[in-house]
Every structure is written in C-alpha cells, then in structure tokens.
N, C-alpha and C positions, 0 to 999 in steps of 0.2 A: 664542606664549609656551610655554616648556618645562613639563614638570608634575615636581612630587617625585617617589621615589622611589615612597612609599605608592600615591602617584595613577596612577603609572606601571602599579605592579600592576595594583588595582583596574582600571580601563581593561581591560587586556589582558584579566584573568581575565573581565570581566563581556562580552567578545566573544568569547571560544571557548568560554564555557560556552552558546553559540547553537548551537553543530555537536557540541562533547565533550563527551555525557554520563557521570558517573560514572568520571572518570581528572582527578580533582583533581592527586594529586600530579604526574603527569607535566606540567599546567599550569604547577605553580610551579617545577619543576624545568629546565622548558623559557626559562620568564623567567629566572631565576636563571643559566642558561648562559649566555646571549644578551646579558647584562649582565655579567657575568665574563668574556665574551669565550671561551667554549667551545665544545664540540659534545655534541653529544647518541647515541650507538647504544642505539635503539630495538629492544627483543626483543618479538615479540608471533606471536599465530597469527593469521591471513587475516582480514580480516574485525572487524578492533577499533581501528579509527581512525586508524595511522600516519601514512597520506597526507593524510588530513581533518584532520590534527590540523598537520602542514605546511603547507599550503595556507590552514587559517585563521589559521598566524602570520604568514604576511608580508602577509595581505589586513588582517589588524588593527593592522599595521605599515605598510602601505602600500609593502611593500618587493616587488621585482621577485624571482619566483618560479623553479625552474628544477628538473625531475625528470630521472634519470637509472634506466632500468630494468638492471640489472647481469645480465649473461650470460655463459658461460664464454667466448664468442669474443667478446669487447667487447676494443677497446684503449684502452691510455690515450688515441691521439688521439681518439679518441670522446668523450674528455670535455673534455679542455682544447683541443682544437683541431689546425689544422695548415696547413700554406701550401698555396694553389689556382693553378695556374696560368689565366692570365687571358688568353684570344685576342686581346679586343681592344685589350690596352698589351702584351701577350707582357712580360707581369712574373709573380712569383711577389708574391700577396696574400694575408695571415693572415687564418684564419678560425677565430674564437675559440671554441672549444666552450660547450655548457651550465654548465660548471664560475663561468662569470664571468656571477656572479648573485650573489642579498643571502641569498634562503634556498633550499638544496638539498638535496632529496630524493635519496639515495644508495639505491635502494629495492633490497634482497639485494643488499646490499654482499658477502656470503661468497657469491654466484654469479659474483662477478667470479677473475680468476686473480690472481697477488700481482703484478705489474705494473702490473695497473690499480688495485687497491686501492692499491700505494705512493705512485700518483701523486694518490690524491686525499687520501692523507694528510697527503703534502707539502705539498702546497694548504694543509690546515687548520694545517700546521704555520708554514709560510711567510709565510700570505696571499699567494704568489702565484705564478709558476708558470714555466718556463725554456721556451718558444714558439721554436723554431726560431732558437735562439742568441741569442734578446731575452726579459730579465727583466721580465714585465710582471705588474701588482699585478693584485690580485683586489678588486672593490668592495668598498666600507665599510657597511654590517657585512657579515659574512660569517659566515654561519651553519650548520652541515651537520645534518641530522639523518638517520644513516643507520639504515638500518634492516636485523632480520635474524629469519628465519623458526625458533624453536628445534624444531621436531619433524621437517622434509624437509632430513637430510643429503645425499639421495644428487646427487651434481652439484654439489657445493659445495668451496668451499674457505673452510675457518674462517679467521678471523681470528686473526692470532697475538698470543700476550699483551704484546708490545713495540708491537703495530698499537693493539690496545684501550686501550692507553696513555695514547693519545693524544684518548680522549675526556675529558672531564670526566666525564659521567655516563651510568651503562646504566641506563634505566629500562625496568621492565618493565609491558607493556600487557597485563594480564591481561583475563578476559571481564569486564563488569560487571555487578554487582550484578542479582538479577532483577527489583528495584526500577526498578533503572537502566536495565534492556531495556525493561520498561514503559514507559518515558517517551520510550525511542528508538521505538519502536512508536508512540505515542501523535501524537508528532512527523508522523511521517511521515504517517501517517490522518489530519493534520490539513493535511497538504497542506505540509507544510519541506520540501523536498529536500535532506538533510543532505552532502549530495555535495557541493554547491556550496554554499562559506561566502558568495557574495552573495546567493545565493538563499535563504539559510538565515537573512538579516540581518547578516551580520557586517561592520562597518563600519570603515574607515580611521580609527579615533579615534586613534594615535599615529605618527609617522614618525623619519627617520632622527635630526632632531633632539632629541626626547626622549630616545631612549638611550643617544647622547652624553652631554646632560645626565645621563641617569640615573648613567651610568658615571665622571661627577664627581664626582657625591656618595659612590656607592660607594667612590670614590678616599680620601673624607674619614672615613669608619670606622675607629673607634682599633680597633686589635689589641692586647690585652692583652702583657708577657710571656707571663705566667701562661696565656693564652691559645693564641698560641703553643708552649708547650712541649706542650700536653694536646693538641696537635695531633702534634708529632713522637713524644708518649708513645703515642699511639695507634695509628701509623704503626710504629712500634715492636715494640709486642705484636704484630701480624699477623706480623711476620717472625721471633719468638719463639715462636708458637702452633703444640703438637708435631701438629695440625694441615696446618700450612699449609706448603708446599714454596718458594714465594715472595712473598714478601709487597709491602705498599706500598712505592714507590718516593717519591722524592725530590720527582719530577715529581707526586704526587698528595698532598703534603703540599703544594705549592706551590697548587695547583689547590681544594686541600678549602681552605684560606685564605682564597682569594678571592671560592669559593661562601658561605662563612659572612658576608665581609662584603655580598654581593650581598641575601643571606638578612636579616642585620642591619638593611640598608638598607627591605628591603618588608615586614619586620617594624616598621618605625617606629622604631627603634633607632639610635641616633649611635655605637653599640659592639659586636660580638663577643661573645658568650654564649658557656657550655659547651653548651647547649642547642641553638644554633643550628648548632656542629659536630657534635653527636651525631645532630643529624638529618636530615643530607647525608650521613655519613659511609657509610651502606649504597650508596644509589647512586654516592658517589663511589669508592668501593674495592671493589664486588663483582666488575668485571671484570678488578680486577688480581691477583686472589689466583689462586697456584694451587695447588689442594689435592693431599695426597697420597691414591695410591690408595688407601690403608688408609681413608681418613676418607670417600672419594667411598662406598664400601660400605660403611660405617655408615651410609651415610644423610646426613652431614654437605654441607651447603651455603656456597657462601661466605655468605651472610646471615646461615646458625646462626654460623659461627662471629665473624662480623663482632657480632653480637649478645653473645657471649660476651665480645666483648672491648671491647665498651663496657661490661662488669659491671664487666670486671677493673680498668678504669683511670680510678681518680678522677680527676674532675674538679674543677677549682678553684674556688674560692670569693671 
C-alpha cells in the first residue's frame, strides 16, 4: 500500500537522519527533487557527506545504486556503455554502462571533460541515451546527484551555466554544526559505521511505488494564478538586478513550480504558498545566475543577491 505525501517524507527524513547529521535542508531538498522529477549538483569540500548522503537515498528507497568517479581521461563510454565483441557467437553485444541505475552518483562531475559531462546531461535530460544507434530508456526513477569540489580547481573543467541548467537544485554541504560533529563523533564511539547506511540501520521503508504515488499527488496541487505570476515576477527581477549579467531562465521557472508543488505536498498542503516558493527559490536559482564582475568584487553572491530580490518582489496574498 502506497503512503501520502506527508508519510512519504517523514519515512525518508527519519532514515537518513541514521547516516546525515546536521544537513537537514539538503534532505528535504533531496526528496523534493526526486519527486519533481529533478537532479541535484551537490557543492561541498571532502569529507561532509555527498556520497553517504547518495547511497542512503536509494537504500531508503530500495532503489538500485550506481557511482561514477569522474576523471579528465573518462569517456562517455565509460558511462553509458558500448558494444563488446563476443568470440563465442562472433556477434557485437551492448554493454550497458553505470549510467542505467535508479540513483547516480556523478562524483567531480567538473573533473570530467565536456563530452563526458554532455553525455550525462543528456541522460538527465532525456531519461535515456543513443547506445550504438539504439534509443534505449534509462530506469524509472532516475535520479543523478552530482556532485562538485568548490576550492581544487586545478584539473577541472567547470561546468558551464547552460550544463547547471539543467539541474533543479545546487545545494550546498557546508561543515556542520560543532553540535553536529559531536554527535557524528558520538556515533561512531558508539560503534555506527556511518559509511555504510545498512550498517548504520538505514532501512528499505519505501520503494519505486510510493514515488510514483507520491508524484500523483504532487500532480494534484492547485497552482494559484497569483502564484504563478510571483513565480515569473521573481524570475524577472534576477534578470533586471544591475547585479546580475544573466539571470533565471524560463527552464527554472518551470522547475521552481514544480519544486513548490512537491514542497506543498510534504508540507501537508493540497496548494502552493508564497512561502513555499520563496524557500526553494535560493537553491533553485543560485546556479543559474551569473553575476557581473563588478558585483563578484563587492563581495556580492548569488545568494545575497537572490536575497535581495525576494525583499524586492511582493508576494501575494
């Protein structure tokens, strides 16, 4: 039997709060895509949970896992696959790369070259992928959480801001809390090995069929007008803001929409708030903006100014 949206949450947060301490938001942001039908580019430094935090979604999903370590000499066969010849039929047989999996770990996505990164954009864009002149789909759900190192440029090839596009959301995995180290500490002296989400308890409580279900209900959240608009008003001001050299696109009004009704739905809500777009709206638009130099030496972020322009543009009533 499927569970509601509410339950849905609940569920998931109360299994990877076993392995992730202190990165609440990137939890619900992580549900929130996954049910929108998005991906995730995950910025953090070494060492604050990326891959733990992968690896306990699909074990709490029950969904078939799949990591990709990204290199400058990586090709896209490497990831989707490619034909083998076979001595014993002397036929040419597809062999499907890591890419055809439910969640994937894209780990230094900008150590890959833009070949391989295109190809696994496609992927997320398509759900699925062109195999040696045959279109073949990518399983259902399909989730990518890539991820990318912000302080070791050298070796890298950033992702371009038409690539970042294409995610739904950049959250940022800052350190946590020294509360929160305590308790990762406290953990481990107590014998969890936070490494491994089975060993750590984390347990198969929902599968492919609740987020189907899930993604019905979210189907059923009224969108205000009014709602709407303060979405395209706010999409707006970034590309008005003497700031911002480019601002939100079209594609990230369409995506902040749907985050709001996903948000709507595991908030307990049968409807779309100002509230519940205002507080997507950072990690949905910080990757798209690009600032000008004048404002990056100020000191300006896209966050400050993502901040500023939810001052500037009332929301409805």
């Amino acid at each position: 039997m499927t569970v509601a949206a509410t339950e849905f949450y609940a569920r998931f947060h109360e299994q990877l709060a076993k392995t992730i301490v202190g990165h609440q938001e990137a939890i619900r942001l992580c549900a929130i895509a996954l049910v929108a039908q998005g991906h995730v580019l995950l910025e953090g430094v070494p060492g604050t949970g990326k891959t733990l935090l992968a690896k306990s979604i699909a074990r709490a999903l029950a969904l078939d896992y799949g990591r990709v370590q990204f290199t400058p000499d990586l090709m896209p066969a490497d990831i989707v696959g490619t034909s083998v010849y076979e001595l014993s039929t002397r036929t040419f047989a597809l062999r499907r790369g890591p890419i055809f999996t439910n969640v994937l770990l894209a780990d230094e996505i900008n150590r890959a070259p833009a070949k391989v990164q295109s190809a696994l954009l496609e992927a997320m864009e398509e759900h699925g992928v062109t195999l040696e002149g045959q279109q073949l789909a990518l399983p259902e759900p399909f989730f990518v959480l890539a991820t990318q190192n912000p302080v070791e440029y050298e070796g890298t090839y950033p992702l371009p801001e038409a690539q970042q596009d294409r995610f739904l959301f950049k959250v940022r995995l800052d350190y946590p809390s020294p509360a929160d180290e305590m308790e990762v500490l406290r953990r481990w002296e107590s014998g969890i090995e936070l490494r491994d989400p089975i060993k750590a308890g984390v347990e198969a409580v929902l599968g492919p069929e609740d987020i189907e279900a899930c993604r019905a209900q979210v189907a059923k959240v009224v969108l205000d007008e009014k709602i709407r608009r303060y979405v395209v008003d706010l999409a707006l001001a970034t590309r008005s803001a003497p700031e911002v050299a480019l601002g939100a696109s079209t594609r990230a009004e369409v995506l902040l929409m749907l985050a709001a009704r996903a948000y709507a739905a595991f908030d307990g809500h049968d409807f779309v708030t100002p509230d519940h777009v205002k507080a997507l709206l950072a990690p949905a638009f910080r990757h798209r903006l690009v600032l000008r130099p004048e404002a990056e030496v100020a000191g300006q972020t896209a966050d400050s100014v993502l901040e500023a322009v939810a001052g500037r543009v009332v929301p409805p009533r």
